[in-house]
C-alpha positions in Angstrom: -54.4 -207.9 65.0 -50.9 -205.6 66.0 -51.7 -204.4 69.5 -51.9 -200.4 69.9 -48.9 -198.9 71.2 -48.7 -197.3 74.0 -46.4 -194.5 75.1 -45.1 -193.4 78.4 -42.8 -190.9 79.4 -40.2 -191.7 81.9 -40.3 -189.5 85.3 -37.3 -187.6 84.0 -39.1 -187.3 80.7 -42.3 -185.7 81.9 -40.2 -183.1 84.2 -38.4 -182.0 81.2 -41.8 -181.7 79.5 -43.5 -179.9 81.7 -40.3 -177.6 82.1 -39.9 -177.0 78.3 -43.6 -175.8 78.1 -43.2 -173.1 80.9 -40.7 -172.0 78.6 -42.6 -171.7 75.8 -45.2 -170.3 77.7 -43.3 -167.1 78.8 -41.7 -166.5 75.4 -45.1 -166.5 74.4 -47.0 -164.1 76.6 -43.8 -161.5 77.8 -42.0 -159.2 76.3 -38.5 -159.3 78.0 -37.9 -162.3 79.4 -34.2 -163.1 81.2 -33.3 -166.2 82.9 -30.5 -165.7 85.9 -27.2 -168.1 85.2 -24.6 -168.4 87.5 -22.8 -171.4 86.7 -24.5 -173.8 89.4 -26.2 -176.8 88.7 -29.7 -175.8 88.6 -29.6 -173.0 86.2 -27.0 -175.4 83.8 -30.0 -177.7 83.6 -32.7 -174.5 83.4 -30.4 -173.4 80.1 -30.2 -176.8 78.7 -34.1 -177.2 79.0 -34.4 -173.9 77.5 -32.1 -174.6 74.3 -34.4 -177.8 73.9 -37.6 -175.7 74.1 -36.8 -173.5 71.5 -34.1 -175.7 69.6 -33.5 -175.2 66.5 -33.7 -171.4 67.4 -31.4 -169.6 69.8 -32.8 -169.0 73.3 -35.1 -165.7 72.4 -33.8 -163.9 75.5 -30.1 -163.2 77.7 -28.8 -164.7 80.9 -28.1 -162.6 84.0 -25.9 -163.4 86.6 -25.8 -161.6 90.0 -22.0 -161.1 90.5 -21.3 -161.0 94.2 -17.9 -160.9 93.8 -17.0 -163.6 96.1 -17.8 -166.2 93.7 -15.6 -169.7 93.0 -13.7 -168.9 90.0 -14.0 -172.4 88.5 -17.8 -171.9 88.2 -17.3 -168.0 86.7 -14.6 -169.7 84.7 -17.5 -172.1 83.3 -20.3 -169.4 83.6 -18.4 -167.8 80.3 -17.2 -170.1 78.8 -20.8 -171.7 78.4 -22.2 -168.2 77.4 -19.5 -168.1 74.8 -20.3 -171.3 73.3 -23.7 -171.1 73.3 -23.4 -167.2 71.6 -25.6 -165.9 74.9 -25.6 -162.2 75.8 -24.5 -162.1 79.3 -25.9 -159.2 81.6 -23.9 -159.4 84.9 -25.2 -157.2 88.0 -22.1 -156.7 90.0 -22.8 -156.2 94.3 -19.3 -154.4 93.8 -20.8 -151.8 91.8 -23.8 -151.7 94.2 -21.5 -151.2 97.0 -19.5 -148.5 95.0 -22.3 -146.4 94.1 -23.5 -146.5 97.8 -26.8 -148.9 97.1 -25.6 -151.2 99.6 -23.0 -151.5 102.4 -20.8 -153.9 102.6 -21.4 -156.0 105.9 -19.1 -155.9 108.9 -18.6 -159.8 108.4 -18.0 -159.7 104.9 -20.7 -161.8 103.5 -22.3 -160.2 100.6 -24.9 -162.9 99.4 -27.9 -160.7 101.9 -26.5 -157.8 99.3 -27.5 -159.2 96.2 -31.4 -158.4 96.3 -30.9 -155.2 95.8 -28.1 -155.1 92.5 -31.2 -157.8 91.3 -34.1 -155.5 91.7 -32.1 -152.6 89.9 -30.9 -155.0 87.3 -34.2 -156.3 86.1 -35.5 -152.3 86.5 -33.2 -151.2 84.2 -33.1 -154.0 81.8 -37.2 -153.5 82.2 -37.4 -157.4 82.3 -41.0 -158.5 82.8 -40.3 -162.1 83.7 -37.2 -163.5 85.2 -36.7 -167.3 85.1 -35.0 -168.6 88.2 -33.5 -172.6 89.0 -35.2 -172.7 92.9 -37.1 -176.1 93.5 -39.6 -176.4 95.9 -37.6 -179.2 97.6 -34.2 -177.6 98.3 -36.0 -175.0 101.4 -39.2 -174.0 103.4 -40.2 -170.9 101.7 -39.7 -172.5 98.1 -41.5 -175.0 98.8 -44.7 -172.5 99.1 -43.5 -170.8 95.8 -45.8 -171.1 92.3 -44.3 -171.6 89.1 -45.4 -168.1 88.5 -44.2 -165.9 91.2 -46.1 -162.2 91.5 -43.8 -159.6 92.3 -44.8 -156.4 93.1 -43.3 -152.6 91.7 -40.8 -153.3 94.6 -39.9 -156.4 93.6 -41.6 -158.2 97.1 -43.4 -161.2 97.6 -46.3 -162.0 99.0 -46.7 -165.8 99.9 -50.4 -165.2 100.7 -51.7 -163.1 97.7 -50.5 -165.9 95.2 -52.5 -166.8 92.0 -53.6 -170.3 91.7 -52.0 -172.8 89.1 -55.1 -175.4 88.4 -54.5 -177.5 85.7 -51.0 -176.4 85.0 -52.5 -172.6 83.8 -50.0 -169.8 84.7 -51.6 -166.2 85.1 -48.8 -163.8 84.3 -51.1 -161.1 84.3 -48.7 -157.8 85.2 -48.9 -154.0 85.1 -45.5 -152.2 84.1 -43.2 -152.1 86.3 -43.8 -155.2 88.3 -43.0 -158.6 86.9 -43.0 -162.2 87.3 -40.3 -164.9 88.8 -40.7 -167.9 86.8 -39.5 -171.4 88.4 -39.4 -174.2 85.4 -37.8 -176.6 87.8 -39.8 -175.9 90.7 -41.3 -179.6 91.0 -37.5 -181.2 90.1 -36.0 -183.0 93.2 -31.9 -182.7 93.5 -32.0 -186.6 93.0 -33.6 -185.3 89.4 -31.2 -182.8 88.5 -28.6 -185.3 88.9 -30.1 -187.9 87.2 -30.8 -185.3 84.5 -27.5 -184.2 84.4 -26.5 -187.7 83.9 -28.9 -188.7 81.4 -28.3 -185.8 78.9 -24.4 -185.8 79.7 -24.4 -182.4 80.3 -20.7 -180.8 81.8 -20.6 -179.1 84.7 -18.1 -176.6 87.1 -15.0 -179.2 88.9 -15.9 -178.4 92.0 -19.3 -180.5 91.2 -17.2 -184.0 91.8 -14.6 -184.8 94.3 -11.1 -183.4 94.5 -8.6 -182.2 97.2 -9.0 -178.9 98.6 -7.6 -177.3 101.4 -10.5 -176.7 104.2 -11.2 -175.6 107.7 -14.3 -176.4 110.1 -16.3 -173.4 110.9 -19.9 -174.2 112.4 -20.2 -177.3 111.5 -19.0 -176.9 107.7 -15.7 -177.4 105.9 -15.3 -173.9 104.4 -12.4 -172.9 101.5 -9.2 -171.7 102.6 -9.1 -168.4 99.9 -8.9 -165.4 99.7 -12.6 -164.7 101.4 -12.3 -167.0 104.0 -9.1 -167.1 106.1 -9.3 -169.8 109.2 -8.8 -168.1 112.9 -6.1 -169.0 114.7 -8.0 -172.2 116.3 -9.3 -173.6 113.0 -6.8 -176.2 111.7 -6.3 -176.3 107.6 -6.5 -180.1 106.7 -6.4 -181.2 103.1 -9.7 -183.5 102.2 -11.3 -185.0 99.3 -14.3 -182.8 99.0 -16.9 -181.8 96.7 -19.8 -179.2 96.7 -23.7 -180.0 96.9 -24.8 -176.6 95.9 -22.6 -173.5 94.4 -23.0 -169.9 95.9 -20.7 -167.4 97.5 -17.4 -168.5 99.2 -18.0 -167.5 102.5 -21.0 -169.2 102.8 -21.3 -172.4 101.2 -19.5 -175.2 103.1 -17.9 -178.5 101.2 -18.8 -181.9 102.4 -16.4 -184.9 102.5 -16.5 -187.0 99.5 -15.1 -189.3 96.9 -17.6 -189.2 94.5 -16.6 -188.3 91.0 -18.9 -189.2 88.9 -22.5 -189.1 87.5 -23.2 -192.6 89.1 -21.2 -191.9 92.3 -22.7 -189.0 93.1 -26.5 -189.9 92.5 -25.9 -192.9 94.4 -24.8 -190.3 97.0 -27.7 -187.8 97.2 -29.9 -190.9 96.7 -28.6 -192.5 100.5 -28.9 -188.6 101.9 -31.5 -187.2 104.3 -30.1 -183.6 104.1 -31.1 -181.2 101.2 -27.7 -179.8 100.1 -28.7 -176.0 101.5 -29.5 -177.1 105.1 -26.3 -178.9 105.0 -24.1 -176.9 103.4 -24.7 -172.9 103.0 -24.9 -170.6 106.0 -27.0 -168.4 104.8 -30.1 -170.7 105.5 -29.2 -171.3 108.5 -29.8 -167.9 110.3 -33.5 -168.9 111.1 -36.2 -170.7 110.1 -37.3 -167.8 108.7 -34.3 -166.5 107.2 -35.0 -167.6 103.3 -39.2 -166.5 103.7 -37.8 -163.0 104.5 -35.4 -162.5 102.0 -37.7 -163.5 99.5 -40.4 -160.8 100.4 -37.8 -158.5 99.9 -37.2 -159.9 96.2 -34.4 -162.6 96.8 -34.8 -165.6 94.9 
């Protein structure tokens, strides 16, 4: 007698599972769905889940990328380039438009990431977008750890971490009147050690500035920082020359390199595998303000 067969599904497996029918899900029960793509690692995996979920069909809504202006421009470089190839429609809020039409100010230390709530919350109003899927994970911070898969947000686009909607037995209540709408997190239980391992496994490309390479750097609070055209080292930082790479990709100002030689899949699992750091405590400023600092941009409508 042939014994049954069994079937399990891998640890990577079962994320990408569960991921592909949150997808599924929205397309299903909204109307005007966008997910946000900038290029980073999170969202590349986010779009590659979401080709699979709907594959062989295109993805049945656009990408939007909040365009601070102070981005890397090998990741923009890869944001289109990706878009192009995959025959996306691109919506890109610009915080230099904001700025221009007097939504926001530009800050007296130049950092514009705090600015980009606001070109968000008037990009997804005038796109009327009822659900907007974003890459946070529940391990990468504090306040996304709280987060559901299916975030509430309000008319103004605000949080509130207590009035959240239980998720028993993976069922997502995206119950909305018009004008308010739904953040959606299909990685939200992926670790960083899964993305890479992810990444690795479905040999999917990423921006350069992912693996190791040489870059000029200075040492500001604690992180090596770009020398470009957004960041210019004081007369006390010295410029130094390392082998570098980045952890996690956001504005220039903000998000610090570490010292590496890891350029590859394996190298650099084997990396975040030995670390005791999530890659935004280590390495973007912006978190670092308090240990609030993420919990209150988020009520505001930050991702």
């Amino acid at each position: 007698m042939t014994a049954p067969t069994t079937y399990e599904l891998s640890s990577l497996q079962a994320l990408e599972a569960e991921s592909i029918h949150i997808f599924r899900e929205v397309a299903a029960e909204f109307e005007r769905p966008v997910l946000l793509f900038s290029g980073g690692k999170d969202s590349v995996v986010m779009l590659h889940v979401a080709r699979k979920a709907f594959w062989p069909a295109p993805i049945p809504f656009p990408v939007m990328h909040v365009d601070t202006g102070h981005n890397f421009p090998e990741v923009l470089a890869f944001r289109d380039s990706t878009v192009q190839e995959m025959g996306l429609r691109l919506v890109v809020a610009s915080v230099e438009e904001s700025i221009a039409k007097g939504r926001v100010r530009e800050r007296p230390d130049g950092v514009r990431n705090p600015l980009q709530t606001v070109t968000l919350l008037d990009a997804i109003q005038q796109g009327q977008f009822d659900a907007v899927f974003g890459g946070a994970r529940r391990d990468e911070e504090k306040a996304r750890a709280k987060e559901r898969v299916f975030s509430f947000r309000d008319e103004f686009g605000q949080w509130d971490p207590k009035a959240q909607r239980p998720e028993l037995w993976s069922l997502y209540n995206g119950r909305h009147h018009k004008g308010e709408h739904i953040r959606i997190f299909p990685l939200s239980n992926w670790t960083e050690l899964d993305i890479w391992s992810y990444l690795k496994q479905e040999d999917a490309p990423l921006p350069s500035i992912y693996f190791a390479h040489e870059r000029e750097v200075f040492q500001r609070d604690g992180m090596w920082l770009p020398v470009s055209e957004f960041t210019s080292p004081k007369e006390s930082e010295e410029v130094v020359t390392l082998t570098v790479r980045y952890r996690t990709v956001g504005d220039i100002p903000i998000t610090g390199a570490v010292e590496s030689s890891a350029a590859s899949y394996d190298e650099i699992i084997a990396e975040v595998a030995a670390t005791r750091v999530t890659e935004r405590g280590a390495t973007r400023a912006d978190d670092r303000l308090s240990e609030a600092a993420m919990e209150d941009r988020k009520k505001e409508g930050y991702f």
